[in-house]
C-alpha positions in Angstrom: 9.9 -14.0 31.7 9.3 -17.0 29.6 7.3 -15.0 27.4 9.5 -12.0 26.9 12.3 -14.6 26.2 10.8 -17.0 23.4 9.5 -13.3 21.4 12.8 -12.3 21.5 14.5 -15.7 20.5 11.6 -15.9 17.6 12.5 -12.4 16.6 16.3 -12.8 16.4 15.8 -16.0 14.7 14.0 -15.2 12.2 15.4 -11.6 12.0 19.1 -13.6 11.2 17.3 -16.0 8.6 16.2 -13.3 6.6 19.2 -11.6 6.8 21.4 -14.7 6.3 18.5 -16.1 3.6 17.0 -13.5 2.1 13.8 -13.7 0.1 14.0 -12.6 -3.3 11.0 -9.9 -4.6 8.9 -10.2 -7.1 7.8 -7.7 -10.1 5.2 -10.6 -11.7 2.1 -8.5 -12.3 0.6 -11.1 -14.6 -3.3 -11.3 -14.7 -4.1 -14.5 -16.1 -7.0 -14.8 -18.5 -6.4 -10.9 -20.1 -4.9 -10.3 -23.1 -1.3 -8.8 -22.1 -1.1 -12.3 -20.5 -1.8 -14.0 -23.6 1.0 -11.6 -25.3 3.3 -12.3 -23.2 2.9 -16.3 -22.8 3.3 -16.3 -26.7 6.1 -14.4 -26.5 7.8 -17.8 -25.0 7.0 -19.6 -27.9 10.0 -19.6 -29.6 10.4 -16.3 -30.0 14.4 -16.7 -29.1 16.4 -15.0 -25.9 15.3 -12.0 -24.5 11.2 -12.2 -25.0 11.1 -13.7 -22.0 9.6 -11.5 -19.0 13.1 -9.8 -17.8 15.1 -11.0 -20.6 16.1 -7.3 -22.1 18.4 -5.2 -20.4 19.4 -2.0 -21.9 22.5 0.3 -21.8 21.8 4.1 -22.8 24.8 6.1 -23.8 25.1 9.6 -23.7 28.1 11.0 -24.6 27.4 15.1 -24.1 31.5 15.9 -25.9 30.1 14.4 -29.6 28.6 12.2 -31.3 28.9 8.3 -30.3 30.0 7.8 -34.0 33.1 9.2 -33.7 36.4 6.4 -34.1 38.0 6.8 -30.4 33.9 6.9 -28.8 32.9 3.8 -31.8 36.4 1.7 -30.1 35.3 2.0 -26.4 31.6 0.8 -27.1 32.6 -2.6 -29.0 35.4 -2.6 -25.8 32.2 -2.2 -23.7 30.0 -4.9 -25.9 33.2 -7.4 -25.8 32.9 -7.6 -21.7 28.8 -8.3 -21.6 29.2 -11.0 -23.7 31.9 -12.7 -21.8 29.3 -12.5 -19.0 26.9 -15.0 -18.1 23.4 -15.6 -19.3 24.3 -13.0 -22.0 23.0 -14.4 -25.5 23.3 -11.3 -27.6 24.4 -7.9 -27.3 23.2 -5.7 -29.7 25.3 -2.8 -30.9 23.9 1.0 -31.1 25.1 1.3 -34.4 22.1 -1.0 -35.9 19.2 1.0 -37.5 16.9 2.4 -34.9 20.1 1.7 -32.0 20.9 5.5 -32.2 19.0 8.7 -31.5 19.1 11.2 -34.8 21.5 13.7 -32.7 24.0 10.9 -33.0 24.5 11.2 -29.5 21.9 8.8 -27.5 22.0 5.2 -27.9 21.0 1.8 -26.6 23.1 -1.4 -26.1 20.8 -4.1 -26.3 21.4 -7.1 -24.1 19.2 -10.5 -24.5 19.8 -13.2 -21.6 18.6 -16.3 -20.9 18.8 -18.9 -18.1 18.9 -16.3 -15.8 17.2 -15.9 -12.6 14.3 -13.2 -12.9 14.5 -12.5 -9.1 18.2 -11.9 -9.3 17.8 -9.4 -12.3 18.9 -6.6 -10.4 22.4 -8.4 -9.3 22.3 -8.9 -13.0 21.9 -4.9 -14.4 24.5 -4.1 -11.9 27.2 -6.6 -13.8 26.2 -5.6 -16.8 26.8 -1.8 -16.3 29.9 -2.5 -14.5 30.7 -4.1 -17.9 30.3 -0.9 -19.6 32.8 0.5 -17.9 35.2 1.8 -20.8 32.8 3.8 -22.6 32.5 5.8 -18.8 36.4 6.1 -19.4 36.2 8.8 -22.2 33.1 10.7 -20.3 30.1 8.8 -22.0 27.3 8.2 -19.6 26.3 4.7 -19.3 22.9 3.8 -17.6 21.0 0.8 -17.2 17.1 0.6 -18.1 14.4 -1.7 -18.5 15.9 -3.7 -15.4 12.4 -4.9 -14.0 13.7 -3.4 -10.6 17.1 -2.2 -10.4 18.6 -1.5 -7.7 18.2 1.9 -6.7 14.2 1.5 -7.1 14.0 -1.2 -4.4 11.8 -0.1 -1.8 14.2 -0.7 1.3 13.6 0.3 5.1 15.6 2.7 6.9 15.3 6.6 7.8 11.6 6.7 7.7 11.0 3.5 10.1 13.4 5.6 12.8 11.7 9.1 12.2 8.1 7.2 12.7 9.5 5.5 16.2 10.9 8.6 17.4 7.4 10.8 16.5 5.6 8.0 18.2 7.8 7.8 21.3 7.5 11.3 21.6 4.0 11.1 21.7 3.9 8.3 24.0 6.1 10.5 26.7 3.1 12.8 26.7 0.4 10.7 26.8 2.1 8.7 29.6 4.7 11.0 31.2 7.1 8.3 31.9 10.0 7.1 29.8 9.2 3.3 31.2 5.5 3.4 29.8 6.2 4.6 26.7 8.8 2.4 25.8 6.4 -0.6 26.1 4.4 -0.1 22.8 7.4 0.8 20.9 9.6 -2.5 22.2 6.2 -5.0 21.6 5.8 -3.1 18.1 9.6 -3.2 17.5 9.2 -7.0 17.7 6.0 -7.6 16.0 7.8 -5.6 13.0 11.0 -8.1 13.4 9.0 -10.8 13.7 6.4 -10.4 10.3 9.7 -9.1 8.4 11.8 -12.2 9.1 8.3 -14.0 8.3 7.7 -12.3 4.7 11.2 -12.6 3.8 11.7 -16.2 4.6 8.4 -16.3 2.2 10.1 -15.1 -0.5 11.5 -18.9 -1.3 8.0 -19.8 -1.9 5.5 -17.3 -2.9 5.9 -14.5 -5.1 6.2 -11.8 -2.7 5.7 -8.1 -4.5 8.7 -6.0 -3.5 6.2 -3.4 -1.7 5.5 -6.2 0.9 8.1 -5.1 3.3 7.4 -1.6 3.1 2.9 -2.0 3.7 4.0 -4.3 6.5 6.4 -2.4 8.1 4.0 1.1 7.7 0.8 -0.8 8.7 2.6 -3.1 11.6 4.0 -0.5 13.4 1.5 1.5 13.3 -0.9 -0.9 14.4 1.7 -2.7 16.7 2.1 0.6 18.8 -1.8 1.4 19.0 -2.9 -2.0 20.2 0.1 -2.3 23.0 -1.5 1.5 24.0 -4.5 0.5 24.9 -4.0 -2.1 26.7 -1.5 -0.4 28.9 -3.6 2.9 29.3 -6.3 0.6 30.5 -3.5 -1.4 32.9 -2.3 2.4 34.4 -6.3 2.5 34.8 -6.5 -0.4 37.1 -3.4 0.2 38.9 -4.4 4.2 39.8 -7.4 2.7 41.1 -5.9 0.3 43.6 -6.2 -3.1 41.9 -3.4 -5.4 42.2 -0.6 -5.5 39.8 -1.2 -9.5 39.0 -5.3 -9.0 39.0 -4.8 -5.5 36.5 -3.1 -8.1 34.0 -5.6 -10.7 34.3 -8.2 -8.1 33.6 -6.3 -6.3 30.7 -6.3 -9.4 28.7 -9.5 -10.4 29.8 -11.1 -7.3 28.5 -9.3 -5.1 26.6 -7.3 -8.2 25.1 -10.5 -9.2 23.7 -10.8 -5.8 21.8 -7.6 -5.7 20.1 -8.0 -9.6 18.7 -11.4 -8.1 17.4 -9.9 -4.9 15.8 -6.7 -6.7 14.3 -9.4 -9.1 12.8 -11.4 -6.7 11.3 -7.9 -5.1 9.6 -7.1 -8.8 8.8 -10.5 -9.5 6.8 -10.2 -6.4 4.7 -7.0 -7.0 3.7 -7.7 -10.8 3.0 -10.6 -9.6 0.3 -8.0 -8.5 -1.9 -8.0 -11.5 -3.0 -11.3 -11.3 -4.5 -9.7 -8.4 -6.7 -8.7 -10.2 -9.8 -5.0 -9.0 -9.7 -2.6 -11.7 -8.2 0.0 -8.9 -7.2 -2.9 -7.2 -5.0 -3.9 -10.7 -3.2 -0.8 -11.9 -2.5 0.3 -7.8 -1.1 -3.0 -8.5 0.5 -2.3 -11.0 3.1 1.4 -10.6 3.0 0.4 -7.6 4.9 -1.9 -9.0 7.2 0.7 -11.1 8.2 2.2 -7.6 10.2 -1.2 -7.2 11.8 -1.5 -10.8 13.1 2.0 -10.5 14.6 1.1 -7.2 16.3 -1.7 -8.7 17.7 0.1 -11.3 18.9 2.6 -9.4 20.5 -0.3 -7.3 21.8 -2.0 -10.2 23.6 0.8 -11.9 24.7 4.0 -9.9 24.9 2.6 -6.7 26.7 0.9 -8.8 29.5 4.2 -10.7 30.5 6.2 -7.0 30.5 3.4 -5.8 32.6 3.3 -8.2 35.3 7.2 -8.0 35.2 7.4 -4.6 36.0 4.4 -3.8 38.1 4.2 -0.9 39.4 7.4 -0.1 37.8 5.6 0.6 34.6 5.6 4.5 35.6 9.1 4.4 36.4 11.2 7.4 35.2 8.7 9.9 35.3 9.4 13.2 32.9 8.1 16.7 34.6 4.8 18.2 33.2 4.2 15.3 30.9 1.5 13.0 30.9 -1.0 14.9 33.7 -4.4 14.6 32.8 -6.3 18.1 32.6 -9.5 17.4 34.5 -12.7 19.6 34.6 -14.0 21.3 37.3 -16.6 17.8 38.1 -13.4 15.3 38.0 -14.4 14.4 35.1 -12.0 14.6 31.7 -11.9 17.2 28.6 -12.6 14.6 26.6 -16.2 13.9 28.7 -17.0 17.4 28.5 -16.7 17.4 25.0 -19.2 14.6 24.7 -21.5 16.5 27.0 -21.4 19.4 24.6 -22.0 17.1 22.0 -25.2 15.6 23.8 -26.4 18.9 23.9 -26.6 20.1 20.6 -26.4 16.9 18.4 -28.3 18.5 15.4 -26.3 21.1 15.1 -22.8 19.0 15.6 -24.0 16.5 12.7 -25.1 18.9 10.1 -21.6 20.6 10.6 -19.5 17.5 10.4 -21.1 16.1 7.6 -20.9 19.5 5.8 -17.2 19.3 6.8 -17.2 16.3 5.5 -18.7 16.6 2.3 -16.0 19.6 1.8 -12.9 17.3 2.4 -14.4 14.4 -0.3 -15.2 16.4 -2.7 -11.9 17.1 -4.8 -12.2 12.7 -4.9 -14.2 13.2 -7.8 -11.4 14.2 -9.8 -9.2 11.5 -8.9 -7.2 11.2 -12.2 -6.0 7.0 -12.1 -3.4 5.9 -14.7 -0.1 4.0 -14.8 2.2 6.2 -12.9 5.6 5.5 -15.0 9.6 5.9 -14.1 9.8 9.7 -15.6 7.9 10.4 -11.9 11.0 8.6 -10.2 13.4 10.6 -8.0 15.9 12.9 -10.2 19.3 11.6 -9.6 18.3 7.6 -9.9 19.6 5.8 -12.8 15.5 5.0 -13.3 14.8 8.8 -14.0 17.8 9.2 -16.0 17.9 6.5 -18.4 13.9 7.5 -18.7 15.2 11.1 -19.6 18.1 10.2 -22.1 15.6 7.6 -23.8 12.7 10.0 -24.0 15.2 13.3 -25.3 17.0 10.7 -28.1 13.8 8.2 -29.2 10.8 10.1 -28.1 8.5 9.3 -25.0 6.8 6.2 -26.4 10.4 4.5 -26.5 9.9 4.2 -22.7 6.8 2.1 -22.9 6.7 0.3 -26.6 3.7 -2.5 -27.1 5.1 -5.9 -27.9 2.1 -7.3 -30.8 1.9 -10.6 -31.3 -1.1 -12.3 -33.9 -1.7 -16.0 -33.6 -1.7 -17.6 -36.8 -4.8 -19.5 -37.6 -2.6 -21.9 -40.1 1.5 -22.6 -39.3 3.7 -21.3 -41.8 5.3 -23.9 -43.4 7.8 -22.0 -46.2 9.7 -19.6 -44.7 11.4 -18.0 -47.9 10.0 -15.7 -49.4 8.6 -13.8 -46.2 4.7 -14.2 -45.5 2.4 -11.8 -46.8 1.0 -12.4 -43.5 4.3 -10.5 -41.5 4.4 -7.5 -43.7 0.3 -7.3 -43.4 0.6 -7.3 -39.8 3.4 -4.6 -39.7 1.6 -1.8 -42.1 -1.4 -2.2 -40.3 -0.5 -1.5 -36.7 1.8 1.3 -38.5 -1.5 2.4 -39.8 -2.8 2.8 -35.9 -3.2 6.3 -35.1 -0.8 7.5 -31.9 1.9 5.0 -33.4 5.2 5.9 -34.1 7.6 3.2 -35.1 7.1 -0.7 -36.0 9.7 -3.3 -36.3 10.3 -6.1 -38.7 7.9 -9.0 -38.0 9.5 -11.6 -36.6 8.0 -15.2 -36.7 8.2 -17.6 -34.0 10.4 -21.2 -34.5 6.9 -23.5 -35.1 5.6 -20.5 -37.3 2.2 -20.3 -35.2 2.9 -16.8 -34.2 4.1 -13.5 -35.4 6.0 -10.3 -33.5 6.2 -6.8 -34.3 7.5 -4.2 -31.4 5.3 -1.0 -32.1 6.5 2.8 -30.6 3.7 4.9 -29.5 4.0 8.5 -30.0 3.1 9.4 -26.3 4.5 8.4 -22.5 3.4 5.2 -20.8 1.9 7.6 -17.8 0.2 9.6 -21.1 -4.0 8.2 -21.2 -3.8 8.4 -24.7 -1.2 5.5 -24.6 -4.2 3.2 -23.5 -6.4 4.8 -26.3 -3.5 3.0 -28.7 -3.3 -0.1 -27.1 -7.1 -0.4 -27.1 -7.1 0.9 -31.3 -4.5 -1.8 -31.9 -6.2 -4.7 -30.2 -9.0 -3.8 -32.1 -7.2 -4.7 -35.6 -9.5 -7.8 -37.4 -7.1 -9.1 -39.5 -7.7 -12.5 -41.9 -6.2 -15.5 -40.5 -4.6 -14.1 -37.6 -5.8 -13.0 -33.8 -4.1 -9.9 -32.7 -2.8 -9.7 -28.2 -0.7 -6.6 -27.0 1.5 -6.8 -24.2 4.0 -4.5 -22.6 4.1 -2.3 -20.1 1.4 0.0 -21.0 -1.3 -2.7 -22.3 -0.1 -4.9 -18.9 -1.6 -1.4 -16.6 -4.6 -1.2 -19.0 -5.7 -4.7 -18.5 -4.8 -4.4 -14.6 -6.9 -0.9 -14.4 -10.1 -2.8 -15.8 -9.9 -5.9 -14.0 -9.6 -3.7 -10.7 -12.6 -1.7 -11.9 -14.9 -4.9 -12.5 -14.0 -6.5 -9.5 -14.0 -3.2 -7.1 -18.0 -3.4 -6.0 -17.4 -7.2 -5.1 -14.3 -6.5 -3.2 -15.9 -3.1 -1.2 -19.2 -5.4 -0.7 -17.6 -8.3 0.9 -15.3 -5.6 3.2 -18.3 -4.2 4.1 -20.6 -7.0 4.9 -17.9 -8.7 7.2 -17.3 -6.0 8.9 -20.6 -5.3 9.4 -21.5 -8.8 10.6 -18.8 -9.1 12.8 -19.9 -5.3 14.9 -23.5 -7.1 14.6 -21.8 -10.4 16.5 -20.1 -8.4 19.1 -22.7 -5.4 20.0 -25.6 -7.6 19.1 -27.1 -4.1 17.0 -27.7 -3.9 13.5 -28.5 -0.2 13.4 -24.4 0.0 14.9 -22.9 -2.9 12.4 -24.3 -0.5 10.0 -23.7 3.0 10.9 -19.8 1.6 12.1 -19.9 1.1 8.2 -21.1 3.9 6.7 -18.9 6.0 8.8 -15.7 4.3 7.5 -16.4 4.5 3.9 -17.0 8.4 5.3 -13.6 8.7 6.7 -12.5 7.1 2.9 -14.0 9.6 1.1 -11.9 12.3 3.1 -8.6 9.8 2.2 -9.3 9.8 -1.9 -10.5 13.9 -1.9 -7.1 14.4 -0.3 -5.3 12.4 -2.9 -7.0 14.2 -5.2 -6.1 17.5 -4.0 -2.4 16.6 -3.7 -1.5 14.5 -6.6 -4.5 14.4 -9.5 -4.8 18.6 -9.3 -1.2 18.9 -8.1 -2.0 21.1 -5.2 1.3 20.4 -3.5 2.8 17.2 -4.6 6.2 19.0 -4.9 6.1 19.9 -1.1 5.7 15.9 -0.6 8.8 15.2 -2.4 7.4 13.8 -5.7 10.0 15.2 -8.7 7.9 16.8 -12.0 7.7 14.4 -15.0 10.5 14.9 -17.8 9.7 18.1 -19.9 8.2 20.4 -17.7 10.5 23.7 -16.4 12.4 24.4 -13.2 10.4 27.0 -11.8 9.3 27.4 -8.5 5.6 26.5 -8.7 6.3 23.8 -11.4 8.3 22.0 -9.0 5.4 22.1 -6.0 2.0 21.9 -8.1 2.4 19.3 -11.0 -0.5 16.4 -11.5 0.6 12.9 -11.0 -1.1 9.8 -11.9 -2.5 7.0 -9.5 -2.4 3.6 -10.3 -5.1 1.8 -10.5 -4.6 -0.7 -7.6 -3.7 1.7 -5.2 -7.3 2.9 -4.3 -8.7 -0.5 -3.6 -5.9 -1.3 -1.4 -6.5 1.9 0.5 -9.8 1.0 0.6 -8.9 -2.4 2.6 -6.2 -1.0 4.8 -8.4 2.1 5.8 -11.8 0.2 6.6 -9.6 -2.0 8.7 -7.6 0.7 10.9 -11.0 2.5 11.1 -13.2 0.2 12.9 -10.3 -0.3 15.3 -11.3 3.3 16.5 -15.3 2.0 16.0 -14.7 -0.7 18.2 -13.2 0.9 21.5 -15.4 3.7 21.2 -18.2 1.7 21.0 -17.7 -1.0 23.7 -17.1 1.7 26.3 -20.2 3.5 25.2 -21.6 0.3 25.2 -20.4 -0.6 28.7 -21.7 2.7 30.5 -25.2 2.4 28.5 -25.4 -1.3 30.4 -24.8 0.0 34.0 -27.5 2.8 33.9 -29.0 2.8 30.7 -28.7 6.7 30.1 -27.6 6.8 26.5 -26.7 10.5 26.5 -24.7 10.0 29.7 -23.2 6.7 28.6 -21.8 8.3 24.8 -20.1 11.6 27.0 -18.7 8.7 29.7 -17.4 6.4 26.4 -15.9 9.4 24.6 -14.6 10.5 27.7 -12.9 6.8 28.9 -11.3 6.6 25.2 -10.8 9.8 23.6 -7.2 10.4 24.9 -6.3 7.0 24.2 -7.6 6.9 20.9 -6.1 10.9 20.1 -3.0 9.6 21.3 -3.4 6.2 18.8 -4.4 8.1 15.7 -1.3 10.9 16.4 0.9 8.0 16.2 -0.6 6.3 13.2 -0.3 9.5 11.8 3.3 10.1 12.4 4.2 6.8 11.3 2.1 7.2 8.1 3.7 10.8 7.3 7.5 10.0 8.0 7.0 7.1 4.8 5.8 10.3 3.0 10.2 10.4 2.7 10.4 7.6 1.1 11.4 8.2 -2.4 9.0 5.6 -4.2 5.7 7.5 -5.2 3.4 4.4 -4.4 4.7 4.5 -1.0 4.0 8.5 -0.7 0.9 8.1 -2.6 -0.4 5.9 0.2 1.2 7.8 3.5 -0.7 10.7 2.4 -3.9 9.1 2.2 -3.5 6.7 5.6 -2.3 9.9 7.6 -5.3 12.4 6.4 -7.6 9.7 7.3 -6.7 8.6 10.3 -6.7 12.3 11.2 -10.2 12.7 10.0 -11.3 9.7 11.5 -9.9 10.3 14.8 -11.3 13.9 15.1 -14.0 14.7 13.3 -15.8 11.4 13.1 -15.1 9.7 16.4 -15.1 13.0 18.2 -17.8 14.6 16.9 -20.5 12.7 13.8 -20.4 9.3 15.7 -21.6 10.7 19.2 -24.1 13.2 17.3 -25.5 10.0 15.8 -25.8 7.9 19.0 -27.5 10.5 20.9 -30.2 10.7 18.2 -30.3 7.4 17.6 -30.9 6.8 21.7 -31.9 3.6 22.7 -31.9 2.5 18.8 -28.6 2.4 19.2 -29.1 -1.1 21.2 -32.1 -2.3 19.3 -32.4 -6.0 17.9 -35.2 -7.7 16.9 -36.1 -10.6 18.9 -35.6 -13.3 16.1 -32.1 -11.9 15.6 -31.5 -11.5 19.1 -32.2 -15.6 19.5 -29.7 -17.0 16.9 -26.8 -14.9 17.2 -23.9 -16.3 19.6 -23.4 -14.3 22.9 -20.1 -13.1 22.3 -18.3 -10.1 23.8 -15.6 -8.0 22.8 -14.2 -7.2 26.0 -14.8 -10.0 27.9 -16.6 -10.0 31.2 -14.3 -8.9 34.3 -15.6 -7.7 37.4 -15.2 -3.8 37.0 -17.6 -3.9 33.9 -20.3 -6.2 35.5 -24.1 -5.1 34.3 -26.3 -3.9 36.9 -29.2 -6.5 37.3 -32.2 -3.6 36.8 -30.2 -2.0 33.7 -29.9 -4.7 32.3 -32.9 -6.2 32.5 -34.4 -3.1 30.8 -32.2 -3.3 28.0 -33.3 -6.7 27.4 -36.7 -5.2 27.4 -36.1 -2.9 25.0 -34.3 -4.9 22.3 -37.0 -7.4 22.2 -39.9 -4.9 22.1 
């Protein structure tokens, strides 16, 4: 009861603090050491108001009656301009009527506010002001809509519908797995306060890290899923002990003895991977990185902790409220379970099982080699969001390169000392990125207050999202120029630096995933052929994730059916609205690739300790894979249906990062679950035989005796078994 009482007091607590003290996000994705970086730390050189990162907010008009130059339309916009100046932080507003302000159909324009002294982390408090501001142009039917707000506020990624659809899936799962409404509750109430508990954590964070505004959301998908798996296993194994006569107090002791064990191993495992994002060069990713693995460490926690005291609270209790023909196990004609005679078959024919599951899987990673990654920008945004409709407006009155426009600064190699007449310098600088091919517009150079640095704003011709944007970011940081050193920053040449920063330090960040992972099987199973086939078959079950990414959203094969919206300028028909091709940012498969290898060895691990633990008491290997398929395939089919549910219902959510990645967790925690777990990883081991255990006698010596699932009496080696496995792994 003491237990059960300090988790819910910590949960409240911090549950109230965050509500009470919120957090505020971040939307930093500086790289230090690249060249947007260096753009954009000149641009605080005395540039003025507004240069600043978040120091532009824009107002597009669109008045759909006639033209915004008409006398009574001209009043209401200088009435409009009048109130965002009287607000604060507001240090210039710049009318629509200035050269380039208005769209050549007179009826699109842009109110340019600068601030300053503003908080960044505040900005979307801040847009909603100024557009409030704006209110008497709205009063003669001209449509007024923020942009370039960093993140406004309908394009913060918020919990709600999506978190109650993936509880509901997975409580409906647990009724019938466990066919009692007592039983199932218990993973759902320890996950519902692991989730409480890592939110209140993260946003409490907020006031002293930069936390990415997708922190809530990867820990909330990846805690509960996790959170409700790990509290499963432990109780399936509890029911275990309690069917077969063991007391309620010794069941606990043994469930955290054992099982326990296992679940700190796998939330490790998740932990490491997502901790080697911070090897990847991108502060954003590294800091998303073990923000997230925060969640996992509080669902193990819970898992450990939280589930043994509600255990020995209820006893036998725990299959209370039993529901009719739920939860029966189907046995086969020997006693033994579906899932055993499926490893049986499997034992049988193991050649055959693994040349069809590897061509299976071959089939479903396949469309990953035309994964299409680029910046994914706000035209892919949900129709109906001021983000997709001040996108729209600005793209229909300025062109598409208006939405994404390269900020140029050149550092002067000598400080201009005469301002009057104008540098040669300026005007050089403007007519040769004008000369770039793919740009559209340049603005009038502006120089800096110490005359060290110059500015020009240059409009590509083509959409941020469009790869030929990087091919002009690229052409214009290419410019030699005398005197000068030419940086390009922006929103475009920001994702093009990020993209190859990700790329150099990929192999370093998938080597160090995979080595620790491997090393830590090798510490626990004490077999190095295991560590590395555990590995190889979760970069298998990746391969799957990215060929299903492909399929949906780089060849468009469906990405309307998953609620992404087509970019602006394609038609309304039918199959334009379901098959379109959307672009993947860069980051997004590397963090994937962390999250993935993480939830995957999970699976590894309890298949292979009870394999493991039935190979040690008779040392038949064929018998001892059907007996550890059979002991965890229900239990882990039951885990990866939930994980699956749970990754699916954020499919809903409207931000395409967030359905980029429930697509991919979902397929391959599917594929994992089933065709690798059921069917390529006991084909292996029953080739493999007694290699499976093998370990050379110089390894066997220096590594630590450690155990994943403890020692407890019911999984106590047989003397003679043993003794021959000892045999055999120093032969």
């Amino acid at each position: 009861m003491i237990v059960l009482t300090l988790w819910i007091l910590l949960a409240a607590g911090l549950t109230a603090g965050s509500v009470f003290f919120p957090g505020p996000v971040s939307n930093n994705v500086a790289i230090p050491g690249t060249d947007a970086q260096r753009a954009h730390d000149l641009m605080a050189e005395g540039f003025g108001p507004g240069y600043d990162p978040g120091g532009t907010i824009q107002i597009v008009l669109y008045s759909e009656n006639g033209p915004l130059t008409s006398q009574r339309r001209t009043r209401a916009v200088n009435r409009a301009m009048d109130r965002i100046r009287d607000l604060p932080h507001v240090v210039e507003v710049m009318t629509p009527y200035r050269m380039g302000g208005l769209a050549p159909n007179r009826e699109i324009g842009l109110i340019t506010v600068k601030l300053q002294g503003h908080d960044n982390n505040k900005l979307a408090e801040t847009t909603k002001a100024i557009s409030a501001a704006a209110e008497p142009v709205r009063g003669l039917g001209i449509e007024a809509v923020p942009a370039n707000a960093g993140t406004p506020a309908d394009k913060e990624i918020k919990t709600g519908a999506s978190e109650v659809i993936g509880v509901v899936c997975a409580l409906l799962v647990l009724l019938f797995a466990f066919g009692t409404l007592v039983a199932a509750m218990i993973p759902i109430f320890a996950a519902l306060v692991s989730i409480a508990t890592g939110l209140g954590v993260i946003s409490l964070l907020g006031h002293l890290v930069d936390v990415p505004k997708q922190a809530s959301i990867m820990a909330t998908m990846i805690g509960l899923g996790v959170g409700i798996d790990y509290a499963l296993f432990l109780l399936s194994r509890h029911r275990k002990l309690l069917g077969d006569g063991v007391p309620v107090r010794e069941a606990v002791r043994r469930v955290s003895a054992s099982s326990g064990g296992a679940v700190v191993f796998a939330g490790g495992t998740v932990v490491i991977a997502l901790s080697a994002l911070m090897l990847a060069g991108f502060p954003m990713l590294r800091t998303l990185g073990w923000i997230t693995g925060i969640s996992v460490v509080c669902a193990v926690l819970t898992s450990v902790t939280l589930v043994p005291a509600l255990l020995g609270l209820l006893g036998h209790r725990v299959n209370a409220l039993r529901l009719p023909f739920m939860g029966r196990r189907r046995k086969d004609a020997d006693g033994s379970s579906g899932w055993a005679g499926l490893g049986s078959w499997v034992a049988r024919r193991p050649w055959g099982v693994l040349v069809l599951s590897i061509a299976v899987l071959v089939a479903l990673a396949a469309p990953a080699l035309a994964l299409k990654l680029g910046p994914i920008d706000d035209g892919y945004s949900d129709r109906g969001t001021d983000t997709r409709r001040s996108y729209e407006l600005i793209e229909a009155g300025f062109g598409p390169g208006m939405n994404g426009p390269l900020v140029v600064v050149a550092e002067l190699e000598e400080a201009v000392a005469d301002r009057e007449p104008a540098p040669a310098a300026l005007q050089l600088l403007k007519d040769q990125v004008a000369a770039v091919e793919g740009v559209r517009f340049v603005g009038d150079p502006l120089l800096n207050t110490t005359g060290t640095a110059v500015l020009v704003q240059a409009v590509p011709e083509y959409a941020p999202s469009d790869p030929r944007a990087l091919d002009v970011v690229e052409d214009v940081r290419a410019l030699r120029l005398e005197g000068m050193s030419v940086h390009v920053g922006g929103k475009v040449a920001g994702m093009a630096d990020a993209g190859n920063t990700i790329a150099e330090r990929t192999p370093l960040v998938v080597g160090v995933v995979v080595l620790l992972s491997a090393l830590l099987l090798l510490l626990a199973f004490r077999s190095p052929i295991v560590a590395i086939k555990a590995a190889l078959m979760n970069l298998i079950s990746l391969g799957a994730a990215f060929g299903a990414l492909s399929l949906v959203f780089s060849l468009g094969l469906g990405s309307g059916l998953v609620g992404m919206d087509p970019p602006v300028g394609t038609d309304d028909s039918y199959l334009t609205t379901l098959f379109f091709s959307v672009p993947i940012d860069s980051y997004i498969p590397l963090m994937l690739f962390a999250v993935l290898f993480g939830l995957s060895m999970d699976y590894e691990v309890f298949l292979l300790t009870a394999v493991r633990q039935a190979y040690l008491k008779h040392g038949d290997n064929s018998r001892a894979v059907a007996e550890g398929l059979g002991t965890t395939g229900r239990v882990i089919t039951s885990a990866a249906l939930i994980m699956v549910a749970v990754f699916v219902a954020f499919i809903a959510y409207p931000d395409p990062m967030v359905k980029i990645f429930g697509v991919g967790l979902a397929v391959a925690i599917a594929v994992d679950a089933t065709i690798i777990r059921g069917f390529l990883v006991p084909a292996t081991m029953v080739l493999l035989g007694r290699y499976n255990w093998w370990c050379p006698r110089w390894l066997d010596r220096i590594l630590p005796d450690l155990s994943v699932e403890g020692h407890d009496e019911e999984s106590m080696v047989e003397e003679e078994p043993r003794k021959e496995l000892v045999g055999a792994a120093r032969s």
